[in-house]
N, C-alpha and C positions, 0 to 999 in steps of 0.2 A: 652298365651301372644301374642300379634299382634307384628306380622311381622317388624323388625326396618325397617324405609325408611327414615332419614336422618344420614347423618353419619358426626363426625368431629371427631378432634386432641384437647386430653388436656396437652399441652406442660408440663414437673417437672422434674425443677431444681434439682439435686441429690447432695450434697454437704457431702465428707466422713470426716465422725469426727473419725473415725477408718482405720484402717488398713482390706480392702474388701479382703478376699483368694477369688483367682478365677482359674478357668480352665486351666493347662498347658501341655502342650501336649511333648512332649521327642521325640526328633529323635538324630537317631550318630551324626548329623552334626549340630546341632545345638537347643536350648529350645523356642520354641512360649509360649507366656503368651497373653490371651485374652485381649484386651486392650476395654472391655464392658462389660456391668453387662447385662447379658439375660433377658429377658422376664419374665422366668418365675422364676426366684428369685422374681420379681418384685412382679409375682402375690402369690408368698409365703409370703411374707413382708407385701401385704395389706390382704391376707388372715388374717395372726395373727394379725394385727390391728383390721380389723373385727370382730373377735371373741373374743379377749379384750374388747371392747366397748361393746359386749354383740350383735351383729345386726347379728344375724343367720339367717333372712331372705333377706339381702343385700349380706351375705355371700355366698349363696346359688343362688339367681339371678345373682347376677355380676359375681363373683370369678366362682365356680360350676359349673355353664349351660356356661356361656363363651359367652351368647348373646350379654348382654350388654357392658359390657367392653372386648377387648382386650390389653392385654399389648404387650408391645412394647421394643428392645434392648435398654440401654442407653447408648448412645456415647458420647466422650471428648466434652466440652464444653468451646470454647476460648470466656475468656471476655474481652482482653488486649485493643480492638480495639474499635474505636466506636461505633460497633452493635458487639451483641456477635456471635460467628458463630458456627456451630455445623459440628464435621470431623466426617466422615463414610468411613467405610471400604474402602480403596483405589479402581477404579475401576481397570477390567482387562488390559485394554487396555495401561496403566500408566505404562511407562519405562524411566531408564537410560539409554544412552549410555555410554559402559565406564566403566570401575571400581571406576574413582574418578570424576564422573559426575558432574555437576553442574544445568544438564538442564532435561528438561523430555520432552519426545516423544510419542504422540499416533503411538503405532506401529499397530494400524487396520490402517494405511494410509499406506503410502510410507514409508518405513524400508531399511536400506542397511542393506543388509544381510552378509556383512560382519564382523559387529560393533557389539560386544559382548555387550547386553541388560541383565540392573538388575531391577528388577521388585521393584516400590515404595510399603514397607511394612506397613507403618506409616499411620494410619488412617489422612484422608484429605477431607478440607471443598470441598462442592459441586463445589463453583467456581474454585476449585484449587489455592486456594490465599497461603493460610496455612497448615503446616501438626501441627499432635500433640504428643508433645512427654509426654507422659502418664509414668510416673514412678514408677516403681515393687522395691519388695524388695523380696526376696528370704531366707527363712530362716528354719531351720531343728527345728523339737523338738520330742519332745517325746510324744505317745501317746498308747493308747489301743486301741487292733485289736477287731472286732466286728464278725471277721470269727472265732473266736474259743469258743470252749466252755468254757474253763479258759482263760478271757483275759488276756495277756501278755504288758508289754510296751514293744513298739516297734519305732525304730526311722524313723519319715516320714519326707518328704520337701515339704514344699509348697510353691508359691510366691502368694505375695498380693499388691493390689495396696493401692503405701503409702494413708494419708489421706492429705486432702486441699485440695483435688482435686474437680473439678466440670463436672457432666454429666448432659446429656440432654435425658429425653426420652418422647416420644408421645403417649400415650395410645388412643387410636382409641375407642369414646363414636358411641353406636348408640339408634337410640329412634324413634319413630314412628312420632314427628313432631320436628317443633326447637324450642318450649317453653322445652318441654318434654327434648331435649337434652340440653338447658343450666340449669336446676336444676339437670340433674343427673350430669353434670360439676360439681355445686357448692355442690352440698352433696360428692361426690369424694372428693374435696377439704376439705371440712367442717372436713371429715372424718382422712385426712392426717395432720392438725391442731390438731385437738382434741389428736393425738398420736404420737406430736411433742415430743422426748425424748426418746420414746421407740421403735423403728423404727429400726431394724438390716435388715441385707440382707447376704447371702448366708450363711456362717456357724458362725457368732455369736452367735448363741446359744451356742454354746457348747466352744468356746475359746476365746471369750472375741473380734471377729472380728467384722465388720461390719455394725459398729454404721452408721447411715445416717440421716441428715436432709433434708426434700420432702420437697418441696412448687411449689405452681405456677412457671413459668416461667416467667409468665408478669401477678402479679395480675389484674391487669387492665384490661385485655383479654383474659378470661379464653382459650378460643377455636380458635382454627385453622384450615381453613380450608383443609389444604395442608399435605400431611403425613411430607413430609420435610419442611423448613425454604426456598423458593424458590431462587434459583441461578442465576435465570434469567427469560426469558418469560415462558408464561403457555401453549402457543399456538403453532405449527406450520402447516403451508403451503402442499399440498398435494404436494408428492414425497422428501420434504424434511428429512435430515436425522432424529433421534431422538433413541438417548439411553435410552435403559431400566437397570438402575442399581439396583442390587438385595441388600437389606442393611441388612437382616437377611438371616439364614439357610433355606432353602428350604427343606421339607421333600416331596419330588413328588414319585406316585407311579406308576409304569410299571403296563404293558396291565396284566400281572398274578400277581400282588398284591405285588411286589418286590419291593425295593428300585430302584430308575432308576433318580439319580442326571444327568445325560446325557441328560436327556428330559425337560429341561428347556424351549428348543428352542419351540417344539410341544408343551408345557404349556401353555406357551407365546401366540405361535397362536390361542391354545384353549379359554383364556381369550379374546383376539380379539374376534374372530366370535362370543363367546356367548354377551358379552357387546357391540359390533360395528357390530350388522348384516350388511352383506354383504361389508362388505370390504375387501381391499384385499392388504396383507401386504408382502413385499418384506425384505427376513434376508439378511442385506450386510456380517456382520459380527458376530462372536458369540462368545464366552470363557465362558466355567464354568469350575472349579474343584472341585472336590469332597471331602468329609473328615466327619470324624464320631463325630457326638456334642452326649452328655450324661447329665445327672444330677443327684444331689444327691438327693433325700426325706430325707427332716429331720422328715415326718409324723413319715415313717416305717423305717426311720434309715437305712437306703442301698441306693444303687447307681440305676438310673436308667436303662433301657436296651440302648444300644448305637443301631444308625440310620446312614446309612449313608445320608448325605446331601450336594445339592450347595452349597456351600459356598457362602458368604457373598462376594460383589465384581465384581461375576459376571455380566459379560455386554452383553444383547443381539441389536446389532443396526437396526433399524428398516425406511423403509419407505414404508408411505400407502399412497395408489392414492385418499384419501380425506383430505379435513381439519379435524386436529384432538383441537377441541377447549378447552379451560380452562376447563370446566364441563366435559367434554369426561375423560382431563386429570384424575380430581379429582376420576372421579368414576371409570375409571381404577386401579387406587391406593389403591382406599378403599376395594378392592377385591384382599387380599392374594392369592401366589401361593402354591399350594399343602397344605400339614395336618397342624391343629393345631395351628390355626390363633388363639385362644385366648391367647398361649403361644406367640406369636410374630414372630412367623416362616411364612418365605414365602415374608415379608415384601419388595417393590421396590419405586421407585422413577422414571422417566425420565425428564429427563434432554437435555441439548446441546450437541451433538461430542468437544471434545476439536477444538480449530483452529490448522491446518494446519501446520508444522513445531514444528522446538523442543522449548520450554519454559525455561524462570528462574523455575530451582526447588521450590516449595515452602518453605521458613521459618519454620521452629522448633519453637514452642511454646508450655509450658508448660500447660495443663489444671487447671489452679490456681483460687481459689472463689476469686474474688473483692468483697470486703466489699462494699455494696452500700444505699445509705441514708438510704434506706426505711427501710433496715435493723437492725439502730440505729448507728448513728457517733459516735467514740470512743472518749474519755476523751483526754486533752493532757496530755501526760505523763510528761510533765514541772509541771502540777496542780495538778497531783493524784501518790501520794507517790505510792501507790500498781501496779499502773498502770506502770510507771516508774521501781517497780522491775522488775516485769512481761517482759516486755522489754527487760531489759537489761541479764533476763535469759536466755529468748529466742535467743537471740544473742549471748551469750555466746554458749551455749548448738547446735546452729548451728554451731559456727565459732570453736569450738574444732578439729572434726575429721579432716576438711583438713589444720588444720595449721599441727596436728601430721601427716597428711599425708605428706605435704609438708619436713618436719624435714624427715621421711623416704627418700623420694627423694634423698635429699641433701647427706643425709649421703651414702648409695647406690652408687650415682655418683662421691663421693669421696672416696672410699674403698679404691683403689688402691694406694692413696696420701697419705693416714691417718699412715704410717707405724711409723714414731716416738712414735705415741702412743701405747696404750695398755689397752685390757678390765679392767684391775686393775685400771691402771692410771683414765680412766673417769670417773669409779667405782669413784674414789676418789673425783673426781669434782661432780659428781652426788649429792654424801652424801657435798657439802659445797652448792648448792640448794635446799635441799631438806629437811631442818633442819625442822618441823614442828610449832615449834616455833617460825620463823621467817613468816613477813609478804613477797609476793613477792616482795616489794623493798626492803627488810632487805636485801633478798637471795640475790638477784640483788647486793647489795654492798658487802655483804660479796664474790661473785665471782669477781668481780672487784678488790675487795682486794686482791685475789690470785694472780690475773694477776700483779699488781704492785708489789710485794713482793722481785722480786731480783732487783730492780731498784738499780744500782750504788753499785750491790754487784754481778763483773763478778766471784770472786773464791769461792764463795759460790757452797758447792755441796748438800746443804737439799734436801729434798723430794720436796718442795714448787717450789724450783729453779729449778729442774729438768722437774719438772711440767711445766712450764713456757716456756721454751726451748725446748720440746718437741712440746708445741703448737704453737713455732715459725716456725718450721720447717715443721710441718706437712699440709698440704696444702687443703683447700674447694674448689670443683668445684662446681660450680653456674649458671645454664643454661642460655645462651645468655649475659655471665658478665667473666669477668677477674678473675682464680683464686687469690685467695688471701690464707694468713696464716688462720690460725686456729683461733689465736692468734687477730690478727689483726680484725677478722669476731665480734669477741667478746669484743674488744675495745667498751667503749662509753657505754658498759651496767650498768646503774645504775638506782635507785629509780626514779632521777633528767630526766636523759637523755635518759627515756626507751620510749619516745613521739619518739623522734628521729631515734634512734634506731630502730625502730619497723617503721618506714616511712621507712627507706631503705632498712629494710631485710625481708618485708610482703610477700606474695604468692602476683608474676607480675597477673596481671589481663587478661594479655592477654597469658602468659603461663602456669599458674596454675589460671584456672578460676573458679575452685571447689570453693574456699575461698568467690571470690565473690559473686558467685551465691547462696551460703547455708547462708549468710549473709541476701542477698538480700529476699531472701525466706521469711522470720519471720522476716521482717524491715515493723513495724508498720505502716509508713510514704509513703510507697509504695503501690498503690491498686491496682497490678497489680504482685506483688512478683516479677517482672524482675527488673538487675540490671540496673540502666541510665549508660551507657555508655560513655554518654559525659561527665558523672563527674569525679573527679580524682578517679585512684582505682577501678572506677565502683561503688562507694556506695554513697548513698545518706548520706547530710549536718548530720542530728542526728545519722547515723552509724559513720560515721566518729571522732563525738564528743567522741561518747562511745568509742570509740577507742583510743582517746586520754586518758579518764578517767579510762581505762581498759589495759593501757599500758605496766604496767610491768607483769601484770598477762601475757596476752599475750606473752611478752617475755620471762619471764619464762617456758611457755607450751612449747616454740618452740625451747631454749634449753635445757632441762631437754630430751624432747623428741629425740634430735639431739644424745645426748650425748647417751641415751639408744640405739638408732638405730645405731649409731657410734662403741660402742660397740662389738653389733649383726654380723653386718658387717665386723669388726676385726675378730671375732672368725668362722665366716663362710668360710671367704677367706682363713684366716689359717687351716681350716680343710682340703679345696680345696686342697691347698699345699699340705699337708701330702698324700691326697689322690694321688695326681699326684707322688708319693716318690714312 
């Protein structure tokens, strides 16, 4: 096969329709969870598409020998903004001052050295505009061990990144001219179409993770010339500064065939002198740290051997005594450092020195898929009955956990207050909501009914009236609001008046901002999954309606819930007592 001599980027969109398990690493002090799909899942994922398709000779070219295609990490993909941007591993140099920071500082400059520095963890776009907060779930289950001869179940934990998310990664085409590299562009593509649906990545095979839809990034332009999405200019100036940021694991090896992550710096120069004879480059500054990346084979069913490697992050900064121009840049780039460039390791970028002085920290932003035209615009749900349930389950099935979260809260912050009552007594209130029989406004009036019951009857000593007067006395605290009775909190709740009700006692949006946010998330009407802020609540005109239309349900979740955690909270404190006796 002739020698490749043009080389480019085929941008793909990663969008998970599953839940991805990925890499998590355990220390005492704290759990890292990889917030990137590796390389070489990647090239697992178009492996077994290839050899579904039946192309054993593409499988074997591309995948196998590792000439023609490299793959590449996928990193968060923000689309909130006008142009979507893509965040990579934060650089070394990226500090806060401060434990409750706000700003961030290149400490390769001028640093006081007296100002306790926290290093940015959150993967961040090139410019430094945005960080991305990429979200794990963490969950145990049970499974069989592969190290024994009679498997056992055994219980393991894994985290994985939820699904709706969107990544960005660049596979690196080479091909001997540029006719030659935009058809192995479009056969790639052609390829990841053709096995739209059946597409997993890391351990979906085996438990149901990792479902992914691939496509272009920008059908329209397959290729790119640039390993990254550029941040700025391509060019600079002799003796000017210019960072070399490393965006994948480095596998470099020492003079006796050793791991030797420390030798970034001599890499670095070594790529210099063979691609820019005789130049002559000056290190101002350097950071790598080291750390050990692995993988699983789902071939042979076992773990890989672990390597130590740079890390992702590091920055080497550099200035040479010539012009280093766009073309210099590019071909620098499209030459990995150290092993295993068709896995994606080794992979860098340079880039600008931050400017001078400390910055706005970047924004938190969620890596969320925009629905976008080309994709097919959705139905209105005013028009399409199905469409409309679908909706309003969504919404529902989001806005559950943090209203019960919230009712936790409440109840919690009130324990202390709550002493008139008694786990019996709510017990009791509990069973007059919870009749299955009744719809939630039935429930709704039959608890308003309770409450009215000794109206104009003070020598009455029933159960009912006892009930009543217990919740008069008993006291809610309510964060940033005026305790009030028990009694009084629960006034107004009916079938009629549960619209109402449910406006003044929803999760505040600026101090329990879960509610809004998991709402916002799965709010059709939003192509961006973030909540508008300037609206009331923080939800958008058609959540807001569902919420009127979904009003009593709603208030019922939140105190059925109240009442159960009410409860809990009663009989925990009383244990506390006894214990302190």
């Amino acid at each position: 096969m002739a020698t490749a001599q043009v080389s480019g980027y085929l941008p793909l969109r990663y969008v998970l329709t599953d839940t991805l398990a990925v890499r998590t690493s355990f220390d005492p002090l704290r759990t890292e969870t990889e917030h990137s799909i590796s390389g070489r899942a990647q090239r697992g994922m178009f492996a077994a598409a290839l050899r579904r398709a039946g192309l054993l000779h593409e499988l074997q070219e591309w995948v196998a020998r590792g000439e023609r295609i490299r793959f590449a990490p996928a990193y968060p993909r923000l689309e909130h903004g006008p142009r979507p941007l893509t965040a990579y591993p934060p650089p070394a140099y990226l500090y806060m001052p401060g434990k409750d920071a706000d700003e961030a500082v290149d400490v390769f400059g001028p640093a006081d050295p007296a100002a306790p520095y926290r290093a940015v963890r959150e993967p961040v776009t090139l410019d430094r505009s945005l960080r991305a907060d990429v979200r794990t779930t963490a969950e145990q289950y049970l499974g069989r061990s592969r190290s024994e001869e009679d498997p056992r179940g055994l219980p393991f934990l894994t985290t994985t990144l939820d699904p709706g998310q969107v990544f960005e990664a660049r596979w690196q085409l080479r091909a001997p001219a540029p006719d030659s590299l935009h058809r192995l562009a479009e056969r790639v593509a052609g390829v990841l179409a053709d096995a739209d649906g059946t597409l997993t990545l890391g351990s979906g095979g085996t438990r149901a993770h990792g479902g992914v839809r691939v496509g272009p990034a920008d059908p329209g332009a397959l290729l790119s010339p640039d390993r990254a999405a550029p941040a700025g200019r391509r060019r600079w100036r002799a003796g000017e500064p210019v960072d070399l940021l490393l965006l994948s694991p480095a596998l470099l090896v020492g003079r006796a065939g050793q791991a030797a992550p420390g030798d970034l710096v001599p890499a670095v120069l070594d790529l210099l002198f063979r691609r820019l004879p005789g130049v002559r480059a000056e290190v101002g500054a350097a950071h790598v740290e080291a750390g050990l990346v692995g993988a699983y084979h789902r071939g042979y069913r076992g773990p890989m051997a672990q390597r130590w490697t740079a890390l992702p992050g590091a920055v080497v900064r550099l200035r040479l005594d010539r012009e280093l121009t766009t073309e210099q840049v590019r071909d620098l780039e499209a030459h990995p450092l150290g092993e295993r460039a068709v896995d994606g390791y080794g992979q860098f970028t340079l880039l600008d020195p931050p400017p001078p002085g400390p910055a706005p920290l970047p924004p938190l932003v969620a890596p969320l898929a925009v629905h976008t035209p080309a994709a097919g615009a959705l139905a209105d749900p005013g028009t399409d009955p199905q469409l409309a349930d679908l909706r309003d389950t969504l919404l529902w099935n989001a806005a559950a956990p943090p209203v019960r979260d919230h009712a936790r809260t409440l109840a919690r912050s009130s324990a202390r207050r709550l002493a008139p009552l008694g786990p019996g007594l709510l017990g009791r209130l509990r069973e007059a909501v919870s009749d299955p029989r009744h719809t939630p406004g039935e429930a709704l009036d039959a608890l308003a009914g309770l409450l009215c019951s000794d109206q104009g009857a003070e020598d009455r000593s029933g159960p009912e009236t006892r009930t009543v007067r217990a919740l008069a006395r008993a006291r809610l605290v309510r964060p940033g609001r005026a305790p009030v009775s028990v009694r009084t909190w629960l006034e107004g709740l009916s079938e009629e008046g549960a619209a109402a009700w449910w406006e003044a006692n929803r999760p505040d949006p600026v101090r329990s901002p879960d509610y809004r946010d998991a709402v916002a998330a799965v709010d059709l009407s939003l192509p961006d999954g973030r909540a508008p802020r300037a609206l009331p609540g923080g939800l958008s005109d058609p959540a807001r309606d569902w919420e009127r239309r979904t009003a009593p349900r709603l208030c019922l979740l939140l105190v059925s819930s109240w009442l159960a955690e009410a409860a809990e909270a009663l009989r925990d404190r009383a244990g506390g007592e006894r214990g302190r006796r």
